[in-house]
Structures are given as structure tokens and as C-alpha cells.
N, C-alpha and C positions, 0 to 999 in steps of 0.2 A: 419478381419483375415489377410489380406493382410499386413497393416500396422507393425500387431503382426508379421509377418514375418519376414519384413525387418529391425526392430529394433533389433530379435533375431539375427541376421545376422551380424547385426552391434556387437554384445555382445558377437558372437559367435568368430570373428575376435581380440576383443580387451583380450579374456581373458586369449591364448596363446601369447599374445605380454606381458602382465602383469604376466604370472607366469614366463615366462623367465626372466624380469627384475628382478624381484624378486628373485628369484634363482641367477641371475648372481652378484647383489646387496651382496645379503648374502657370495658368495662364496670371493667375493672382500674383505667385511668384517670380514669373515676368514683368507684370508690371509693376514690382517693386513691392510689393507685400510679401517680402521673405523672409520678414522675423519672428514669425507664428509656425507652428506644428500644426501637421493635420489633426490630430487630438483635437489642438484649441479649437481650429476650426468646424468641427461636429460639432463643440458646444456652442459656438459663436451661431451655425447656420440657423438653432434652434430657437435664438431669442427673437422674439414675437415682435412686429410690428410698433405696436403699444407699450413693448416691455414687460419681460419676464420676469418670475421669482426664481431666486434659486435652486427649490423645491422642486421647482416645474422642470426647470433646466435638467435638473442631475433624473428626476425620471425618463424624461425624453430622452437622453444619452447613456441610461441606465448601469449612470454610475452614482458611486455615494454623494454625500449633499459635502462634504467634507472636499473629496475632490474635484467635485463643479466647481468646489469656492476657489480654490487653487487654480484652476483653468482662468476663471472670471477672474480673479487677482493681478495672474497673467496680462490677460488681453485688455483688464483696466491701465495698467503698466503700458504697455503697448499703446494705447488708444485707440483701441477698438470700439470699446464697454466705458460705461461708466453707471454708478449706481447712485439711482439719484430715493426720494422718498415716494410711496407709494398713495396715490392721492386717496383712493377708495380705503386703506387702510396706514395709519399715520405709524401703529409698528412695526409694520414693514417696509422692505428697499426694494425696487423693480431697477433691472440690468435693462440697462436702454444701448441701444446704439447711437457712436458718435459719430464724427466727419471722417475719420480713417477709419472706421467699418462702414461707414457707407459707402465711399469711395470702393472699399473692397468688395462689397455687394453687386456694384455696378459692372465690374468686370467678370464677377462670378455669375452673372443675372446674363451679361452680351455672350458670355464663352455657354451656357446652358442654352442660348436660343441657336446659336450656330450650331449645337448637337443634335438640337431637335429639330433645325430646318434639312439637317444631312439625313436624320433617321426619316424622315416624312417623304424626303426626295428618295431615300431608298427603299422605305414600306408602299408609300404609295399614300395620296391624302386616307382615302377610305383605310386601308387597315392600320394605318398610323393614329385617326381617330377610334376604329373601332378598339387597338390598342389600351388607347388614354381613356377611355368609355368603360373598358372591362376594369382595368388595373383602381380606377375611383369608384368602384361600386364595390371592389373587391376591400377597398380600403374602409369601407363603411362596417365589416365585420372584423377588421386585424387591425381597427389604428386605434390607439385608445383614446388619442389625442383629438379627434374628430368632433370639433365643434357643430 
């Protein structure tokens, strides 16, 4: 029973991460962002503020560095990406976002705040924070990415 527990726990965590993608996916695809794959977009959601490397990209999305480049290629295609020189390092390329991923950001960022103003209006402020309180402290031993 034990076991049965912690796997429900695990199911229980991934299946509000996947109806929000999905909703924010669709909402994107509404407003006219319908030439990318959810694929691209896991690799796209990862790229950093500042601009990612490649390396970083395909760990975070824990796929080869080979098909992150095929994903970014894509979504450079597209306009999403573009790779520009890396300033801290001159032999390498940092994946930046452009004007149609930030556009697409902005409607991924309003459809995320409308999920989480529904989840808070139906947990309740208190255990909607105590939620976000536990899940970011749990994130300090399971994210590797945690600056």
C-alpha cells in the first residue's frame, strides 16, 4: 500500500502540471500560435530569461543535445528563437527569445495566472499558499536546475 501511495503522489503532482500545459498550449493556439508542437514548446518554456545554451536546454528537457538543436532550429524557423553570440563566452551561442516568443509568452504567462487565480479561489488563499510554500521547498531537493 505504501508504494500505491507514493506513485499516487507522484500522479497526483504531474496531473495539475499537464492540464495547465495543456490549457496554456491550447490558449497559445488560439491566439494564433499554431505552428509549433507541444514538443517545441517544453524546449522553448526552458529557455532562460538571459538566454540559454543548448547543453542547458536539452538537459532541462532531458533529451539529446542533437535533438534540442532540431527543436531550436525549428522554433528559430518559426520565430520564436533566435541564436545570437554568447557574451561571457565568444565560443559559444546563447538561444535567446524573439518578438513571436514573447508574444507567445504573454499569453502562456495571462492563461497560467487565470489557472492559478481558479486554483486559489477553489483551495482557499491559505492552503493555495501553503501549497506553493511546500511544492518550492520540495523543489530545493528534486530540481537540479535551482539556482
Amino acid at each position: 500500500m505504501e508504494d500505491e501511495q507514493q506513485v499516487n503522489l507522484g500522479v497526483s503532482l504531474f496531473i495539475p502540471y499537464r492540464y495547465s500545459e495543456d490549457r496554456m498550449f491550447r490558449a497559445m493556439q488560439d491566439a494564433g500560435f499554431d505552428d509549433w508542437t507541444l514538443a517545441q514548446c517544453r524546449v522553448f518554456q526552458r529557455v532562460a530569461a538571459d538566454g540559454s545554451r543548448l547543453t542547458d536546454l536539452a538537459a532541462q528537457a532531458q533529451m539529446t543535445k542533437q535533438s534540442a538543436g532540431v527543436m531550436v532550429d525549428q522554433l528559430e524557423r518559426l520565430g520564436y528563437v533566435r541564436r545570437v553570440p554568447d557574451p561571457t563566452d565568444g565560443r559559444a551561442r546563447l538561444i535567446v527569445i524573439e518578438g513571436r516568443g514573447q508574444k507567445a509568452l504573454e499569453v502562456a504567462r495571462a492563461t497560467l495566472d487565470d489557472i492559478l487565480s481558479e486554483w486559489k479561489a477553489y483551495l482557499g488563499t491559505r492552503n493555495f499558499t501553503l501549497l506553493h510554500e511546500i511544492l518550492l521547498q520540495l523543489r530545493e531537493i528534486t530540481d537540479p536546475y535551482v539556482r
